[in-house]
N, C-alpha and C positions, 0 to 999 in steps of 0.2 A: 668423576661421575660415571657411574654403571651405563654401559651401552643398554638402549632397550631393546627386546625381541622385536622382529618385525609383526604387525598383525597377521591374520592369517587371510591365505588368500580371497577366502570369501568375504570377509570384513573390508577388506582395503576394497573389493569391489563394489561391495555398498557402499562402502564410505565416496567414494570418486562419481559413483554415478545416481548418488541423489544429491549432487548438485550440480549436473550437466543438464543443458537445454537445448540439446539436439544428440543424438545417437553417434555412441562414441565406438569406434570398432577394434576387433579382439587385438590386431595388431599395435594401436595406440595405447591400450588400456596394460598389455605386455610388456612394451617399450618405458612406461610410466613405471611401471611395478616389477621390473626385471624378469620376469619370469617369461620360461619358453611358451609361444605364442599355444601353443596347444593345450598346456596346462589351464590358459585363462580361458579359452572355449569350452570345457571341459566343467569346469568350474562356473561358467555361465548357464550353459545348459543348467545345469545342475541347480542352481539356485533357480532357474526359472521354472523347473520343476514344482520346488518345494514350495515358493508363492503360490502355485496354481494349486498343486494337493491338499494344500492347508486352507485353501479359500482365501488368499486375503485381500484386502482392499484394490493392491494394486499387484499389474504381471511385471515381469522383464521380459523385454519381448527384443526381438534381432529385426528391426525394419531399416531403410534405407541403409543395408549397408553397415549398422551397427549396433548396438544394445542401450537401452534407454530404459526408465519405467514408467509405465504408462496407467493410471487407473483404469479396474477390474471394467467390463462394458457391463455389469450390474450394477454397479456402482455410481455408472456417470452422470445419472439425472441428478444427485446427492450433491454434487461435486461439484453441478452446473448451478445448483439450485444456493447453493453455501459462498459461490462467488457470484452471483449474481446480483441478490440480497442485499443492495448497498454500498458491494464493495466497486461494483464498476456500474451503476447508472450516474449520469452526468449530473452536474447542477443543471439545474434551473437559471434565465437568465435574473430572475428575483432572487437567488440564493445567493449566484456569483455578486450581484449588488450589495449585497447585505452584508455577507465577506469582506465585501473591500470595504464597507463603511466602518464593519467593525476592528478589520486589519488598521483601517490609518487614522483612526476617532479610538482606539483602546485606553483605558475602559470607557466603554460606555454603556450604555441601560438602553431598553430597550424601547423607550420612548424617546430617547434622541438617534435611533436606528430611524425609526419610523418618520420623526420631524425630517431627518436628511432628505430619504429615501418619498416621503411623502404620500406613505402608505402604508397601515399596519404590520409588520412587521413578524408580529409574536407566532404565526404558523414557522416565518422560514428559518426564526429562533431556533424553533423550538430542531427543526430541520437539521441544521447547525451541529446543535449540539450533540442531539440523537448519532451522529455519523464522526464527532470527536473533531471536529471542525475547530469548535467555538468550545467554552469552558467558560464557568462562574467566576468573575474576581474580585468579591466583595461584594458589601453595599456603600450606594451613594452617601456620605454621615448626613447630607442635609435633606434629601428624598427619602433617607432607606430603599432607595430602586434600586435592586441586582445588578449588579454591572458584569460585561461580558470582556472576553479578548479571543483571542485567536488561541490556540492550543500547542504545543509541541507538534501533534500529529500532524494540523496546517501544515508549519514550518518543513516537515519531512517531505509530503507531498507536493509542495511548490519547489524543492531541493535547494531550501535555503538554511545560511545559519541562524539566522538572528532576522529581526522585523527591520533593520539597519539596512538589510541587499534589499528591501521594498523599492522599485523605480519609483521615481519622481511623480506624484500627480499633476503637478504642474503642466505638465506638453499637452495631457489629455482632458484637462479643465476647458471650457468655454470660453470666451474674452473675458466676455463682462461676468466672470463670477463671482467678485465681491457687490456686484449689482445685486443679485439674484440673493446672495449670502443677506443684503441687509432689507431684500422684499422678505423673506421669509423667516426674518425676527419678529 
C-alpha cells in the first residue's frame, strides 16, 4: 500500500481545530503535527488573516493562551438565534408527562395520551413531534387513530440504546395504582 502525503499545514490545522472546545496552543498543536513550533504560528497567523479578509462566518483567534475558532461578532445574533430556536429550551413539565406516557404505553394514540394523562393532550403532541421527540407509527386497525412512539432522536438525547435501559416505573408509581388504573376505566 502507497504511503500517503501528509496534509499540508494549513489543512491539518483546520482539521484539529474544528473540533477542539477550548483553545489549543502553538506548542501542542506543533508537538501533534511535528512541525517546528514557529512554522505552526506562522501558519496560524496566517489563516487568521485569510478568515478575516475574506469576511467569513467565523475568525481564528489566539485567546487564553491558544487558537480556537470563534464566530464572526456580526454574526453572533444568527448563531444565538439558530441555537436557541428549539434546540435548547426545556420541556415543559406537560411535555416531559406526555413523553414518558408515550416512551412506556408505545404505540399509542393520542386519545389514550390524554385518557393517562387526564388532559388533552394534542398541543404537546403536536410539540412532540415538531422538535423530533415523538414520530407517527401507524394507525390503530380498530380506531384508525394515529398511533405515536418515541423517535431515534429521543433515544440519542436520553443517551440510550434501545427503550430496554428505560428504568423501572414501578418505584415511582403510587401504592394504590391499580386502584386508580380501575377508577379510570
Amino acid at each position: 500500500m502507497a504511503e500517503q502525503a501528509a496534509p499540508d499545514l494549513k489543512a491539518a490545522l483546520e482539521a484539529i481545530l474544528i473540533v477542539v472546545d477550548e483553545p489549543v496552543n502553538a506548542v501542542t498543536l506543533a508537538q501533534v503535527l511535528e512541525r517546528p513550533t514557529h512554522e505552526v504560528e506562522t501558519a496560524l497567523r496566517e489563516l487568521a488573516a485569510e478568515y478575516s479578509g475574506h469576511g467569513r462566518g467565523f475568525d481564528l483567534r489566539d485567546v487564553a493562551g491558544g487558537w480556537r475558532f470563534y464566530t464572526r461578532a456580526d454574526c453572533a445574533q444568527l448563531v444565538e438565534r439558530f441555537v436557541r430556536d428549539g434546540q435548547q429550551a426545556r420541556l415543559t413539565q406537560a411535555a416531559l408527562e406526555t413523553l414518558a406516557v408515550v416512551a412506556y404505553r408505545q404505540p399509542v394514540s393520542r386519545a389514550r395520551v390524554a385518557a393517562v394523562r387526564g388532559v388533552n393532550s394534542d398541543g404537546v403532541m403536536r410539540t412532540l413531534v415538531a422538535r423530533g421527540l415523538v414520530e407517527e407509527a401507524g394507525t390503530d386497525p380498530e380506531s384508525q387513530a394515529v398511533l405515536y412512539r418515541t423517535s431515534s432522536y429521543f433515544l440519542e438525547r436520553l443517551g440510550l440504546k434501545s427503550l430496554d435501559e428505560l428504568p423501572e416505573l414501578a418505584p415511582f408509581l403510587p401504592d394504590d395504582v391499580e386502584n386508580l388504573e380501575e377508577t379510570t376505566k
